[in-house]
Phi, psi and omega in degrees: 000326175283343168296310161307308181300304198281340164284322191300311189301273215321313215279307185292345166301300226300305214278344187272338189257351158303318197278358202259324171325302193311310197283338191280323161321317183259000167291327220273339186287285180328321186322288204309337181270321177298338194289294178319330178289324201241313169270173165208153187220120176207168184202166198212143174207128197235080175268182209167131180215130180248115217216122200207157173271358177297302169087082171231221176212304175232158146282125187300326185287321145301122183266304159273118190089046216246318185302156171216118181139326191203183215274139174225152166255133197269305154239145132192123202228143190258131161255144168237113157247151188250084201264130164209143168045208157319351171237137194213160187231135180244113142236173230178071149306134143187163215227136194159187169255061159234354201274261175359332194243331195249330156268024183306306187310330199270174190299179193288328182296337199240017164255016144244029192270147272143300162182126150279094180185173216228143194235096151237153205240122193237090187075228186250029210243118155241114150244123181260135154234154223144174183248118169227165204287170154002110200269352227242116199079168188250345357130105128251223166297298188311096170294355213230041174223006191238162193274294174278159224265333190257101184299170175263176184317332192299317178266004203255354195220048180224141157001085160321321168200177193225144169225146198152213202215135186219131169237110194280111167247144183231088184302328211207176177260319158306314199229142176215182181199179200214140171214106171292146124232112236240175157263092207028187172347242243219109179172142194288284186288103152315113175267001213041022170267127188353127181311115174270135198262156179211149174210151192226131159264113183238106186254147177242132182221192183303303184241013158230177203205131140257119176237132167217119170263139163238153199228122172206102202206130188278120190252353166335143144330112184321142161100211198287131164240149147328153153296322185285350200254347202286320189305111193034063152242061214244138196238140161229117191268158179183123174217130181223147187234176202175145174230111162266174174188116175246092168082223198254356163291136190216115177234153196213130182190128177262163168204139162199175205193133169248164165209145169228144193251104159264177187317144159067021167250101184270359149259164186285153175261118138291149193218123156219192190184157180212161185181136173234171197209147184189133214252139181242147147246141210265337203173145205299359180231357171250095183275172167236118170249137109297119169234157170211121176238166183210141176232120160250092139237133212259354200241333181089014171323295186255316195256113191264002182255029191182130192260327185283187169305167200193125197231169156187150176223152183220142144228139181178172208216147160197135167260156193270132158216100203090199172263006174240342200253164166205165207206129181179176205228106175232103136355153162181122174272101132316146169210131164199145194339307183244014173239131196210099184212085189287114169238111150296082165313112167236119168244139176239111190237154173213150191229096172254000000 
């Protein structure tokens, strides 16, 4: 009889240590999909070799896509996000001339944040804090989201990010709006001047995207200010962009209008631009572009390299090859009373 009882306990392990193999085998199987439930991992890289008959070296005018002469990598940025329950934390290393040129101002630990912040979500309620890219253009850094291969004056000369506190509303299945408060333009770091506020309208339709944003906000100079220096450096923004897409046609055109109050300036200074963009696909993976923008600013507000109109026309074409890689050419004519500079785009892109 003890003999028995003693094969059954050996039988009743064997089958508890089966079951525990089993529950740990299907834990470790089961892992790789909860890991996927709460992170996410995607990236984007945007190289580039440029060429002009000028014998320039860079374009002055220009933050991305500036070099001329030799092979550059412009972004390449990792996002890592992070989801659980109502929450979620995005961060966005990166690296480049596009990082190196724009985030020169900000501190050394924050010149690679690309984009950063801890986010939640309720309904149709999203409030976010951070640093994040640009409410402003249809245009971002990602090149490799955008219909043309070059951004355009319009995006080269609005906020690249913001940092601050955003409230995401989703009103409608169609129309939601963002309401910011930031640290001025463009800027990491509190400097101690007045919060600048931004708002965005976003209507959605079968074949159209509307977005129109505003900016009202004190732009002073980074660090400690003076009172005279602190004083009516007040910027007022208004921009609105549209996309449609019909069939294998994809269009695109931003328009805005600035104004700024400076120090001893008893009038306002003004700036605008217009640009339309236009997409053909030849085929799901072979696109055609076309662009044409006027950039005005006569007072030099934003743009220091030309007090007259400032143009560009652009053509090119990219292609898809596989699912991460892309390949493509863009042309691009600068023209201005006193600038005339033909640069020829060669691209190497990947979307992961």
């Amino acid at each position: 009889m003890a003999l028995v009882k003693s094969i059954l306990n050996k039988y009743r392990t064997r089958r508890l240590n089966r079951k525990c193999c089993f529950s740990i085998l299907l834990l470790l199987l089961l892992l790789p999909f909860s890991f996927q439930a709460q992170f996410s991992l995607a990236g984007t890289y945007d190289g580039y070799a440029a060429v002009s008959k000028k014998g320039i070296s860079s374009l002055p005018f220009m933050v991305s896509h500036s070099k001329i002469g030799n092979y550059d990598i412009n972004l390449l940025e990792i996002e890592l996000a992070y989801t659980k329950n109502h929450f979620k934390f995005q961060f966005s290393p990166a690296i480049g001339s596009y990082m190196q040129n724009n985030y020169a101002p900000e501190a050394a630990y924050r010149r690679f944040l690309y984009e950063s912040y801890l986010q939640f979500k309720k309904g149709k309620s999203e409030l976010a804090y951070g640093t994040f890219s640009s409410p402003y253009t249809q245009e971002t850094p990602r090149g490799v989201d955008q219909l043309s291969a070059t951004r355009s004056l319009s995006a080269e000369y609005v906020p690249y990010y913001v940092s601050g506190f955003r409230w995401t509303q989703q009103w409608t299945p169609k129309f939601k709006s963002q309401f910011f408060i930031t640290n001025s333009w463009q800027r990491l770091a509190f400097s101690g001047v007045r919060p600048s506020l931004g708002l965005l309208f976003q209507w959605e339709f079968k074949k159209w995207k509307w977005n129109w944003s505003h900016f009202y906000g004190d732009v002073a100079p980074i660090g400690k200010l003076t009172p005279e220096l602190g004083l009516n450096r007040w910027r007022f923004f208004q921009e609105l962009n549209m996309a449609y897409q019909h069939e294998q046609w994809t269009l695109q055109s931003c328009v805005y209008l600035g104004a700024q109050m400076r120090n001893g300036d008893a009038n306002l200074k003004w700036w605008w631009q217009a640009n339309l963009q236009a997409a053909y696909a030849l085929n799901p993976n072979l696109n055609l572009v076309g662009r044409a923008e006027l950039f005005y600013d006569p007072q030099q507000v934003v743009f220091a390299h030309e007090s007259g109109a400032f143009s560009s026309f652009s053509a090119g074409w990219m292609q898809r090859v596989g699912p991460v890689l892309q390949l493509g050419q863009e042309f691009r004519y600068f023209l201005s009373k006193q600038t005339n500079i033909p640069v020829l785009y060669t691209f190497l892109r990947l979307k992961f």
